[in-house]
C-alpha positions in Angstrom: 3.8 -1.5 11.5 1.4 -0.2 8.8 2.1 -0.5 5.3 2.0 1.4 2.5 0.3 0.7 -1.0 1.9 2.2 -4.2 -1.6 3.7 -4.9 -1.3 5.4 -1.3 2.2 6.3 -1.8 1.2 7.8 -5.5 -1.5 10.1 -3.8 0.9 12.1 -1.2 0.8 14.8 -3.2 3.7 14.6 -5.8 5.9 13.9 -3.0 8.7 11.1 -4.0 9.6 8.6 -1.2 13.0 7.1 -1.9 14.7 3.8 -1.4 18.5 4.9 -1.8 20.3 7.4 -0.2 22.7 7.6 -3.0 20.4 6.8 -6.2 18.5 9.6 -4.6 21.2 12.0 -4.6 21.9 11.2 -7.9 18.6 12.2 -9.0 18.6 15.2 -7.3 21.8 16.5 -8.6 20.9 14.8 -12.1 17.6 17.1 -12.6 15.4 14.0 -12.7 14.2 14.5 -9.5 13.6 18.1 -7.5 14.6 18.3 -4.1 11.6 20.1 -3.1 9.2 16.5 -4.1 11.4 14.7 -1.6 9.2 13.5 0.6 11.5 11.0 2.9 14.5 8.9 2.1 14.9 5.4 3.6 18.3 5.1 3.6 19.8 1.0 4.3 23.2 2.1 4.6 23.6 -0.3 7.5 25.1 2.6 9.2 23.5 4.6 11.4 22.5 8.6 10.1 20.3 10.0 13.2 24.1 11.2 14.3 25.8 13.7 12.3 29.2 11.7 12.8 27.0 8.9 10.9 26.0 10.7 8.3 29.2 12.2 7.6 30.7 8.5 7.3 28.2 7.5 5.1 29.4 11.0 2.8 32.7 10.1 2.7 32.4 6.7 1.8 29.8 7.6 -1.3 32.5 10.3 -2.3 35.1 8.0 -2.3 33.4 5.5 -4.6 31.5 5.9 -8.0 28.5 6.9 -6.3 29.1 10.0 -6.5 32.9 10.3 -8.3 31.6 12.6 -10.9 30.4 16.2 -8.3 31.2 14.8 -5.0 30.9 17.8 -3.5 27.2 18.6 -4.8 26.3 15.5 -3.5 27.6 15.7 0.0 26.5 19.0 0.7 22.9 18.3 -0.9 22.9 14.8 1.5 23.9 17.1 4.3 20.8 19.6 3.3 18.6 16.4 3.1 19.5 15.7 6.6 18.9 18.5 8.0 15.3 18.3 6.6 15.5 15.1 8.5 14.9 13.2 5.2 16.9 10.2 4.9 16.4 8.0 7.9 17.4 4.5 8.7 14.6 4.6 11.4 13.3 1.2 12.6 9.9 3.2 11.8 10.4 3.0 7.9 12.3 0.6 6.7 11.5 -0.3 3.0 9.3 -3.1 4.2 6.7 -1.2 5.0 6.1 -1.3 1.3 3.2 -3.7 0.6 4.2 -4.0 -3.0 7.4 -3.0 -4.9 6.5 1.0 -6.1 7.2 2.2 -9.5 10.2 4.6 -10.1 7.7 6.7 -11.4 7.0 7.4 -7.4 10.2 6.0 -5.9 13.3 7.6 -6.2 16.4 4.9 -7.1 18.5 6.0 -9.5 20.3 3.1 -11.7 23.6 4.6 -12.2 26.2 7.0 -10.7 26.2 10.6 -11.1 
């Protein structure tokens, strides 16, 4: 499994590389973040998202909790866009330690607090 360095991850061309499936929602629907820099999400849900049925799980528990209490709706349906942009994955090819060294939020994506 080949790792990645933050200077590497820095260099993909503006592209953001989250940690958190919902702190990256949050971003998104925040502003800080636009959708169009998001490179890939790994997602540790402990659920798995390469199903539809998955991800829909995972939706309805974020929009259930404060995750995403505030625009629930905004959120699902740009997780659901994400998807199918194959973004998030929980993929045995990219969990988060592939990460040599902890990246900066300035190049990871994990927002702190709910939308």
């Amino acid at each position: 499994m080949e790792s990645i360095t933050a200077e590497q991850a820095k260099k993909q061309e503006g592209k953001q590389v989250g940690i958190s499936l919902s702190g990256c929602i949050c971003d998104i629907i925040n502003g800080r973040i636009n959708e169009e820099e998001v490179e890939e999400i790994i997602a540790m849900t402990g659920m798995d998202i390469s199903r539809k049925e998955g991800l829909e799980a995972v939706i309805d528990f974020y929009k259930n909790s404060a995750y995403w209490e505030k625009c629930p709706e905004e959120a699902a349906e740009t997780c659901r866009r994400l998807w199918g942009k194959g973004k998030p994955s929980t993929s045995s090819s990219t969990p988060r330690a592939r990460l040599s060294s902890p990246l900066s939020t300035a190049y990871v994506l994990n927002c702190g607090s709910p939308l």
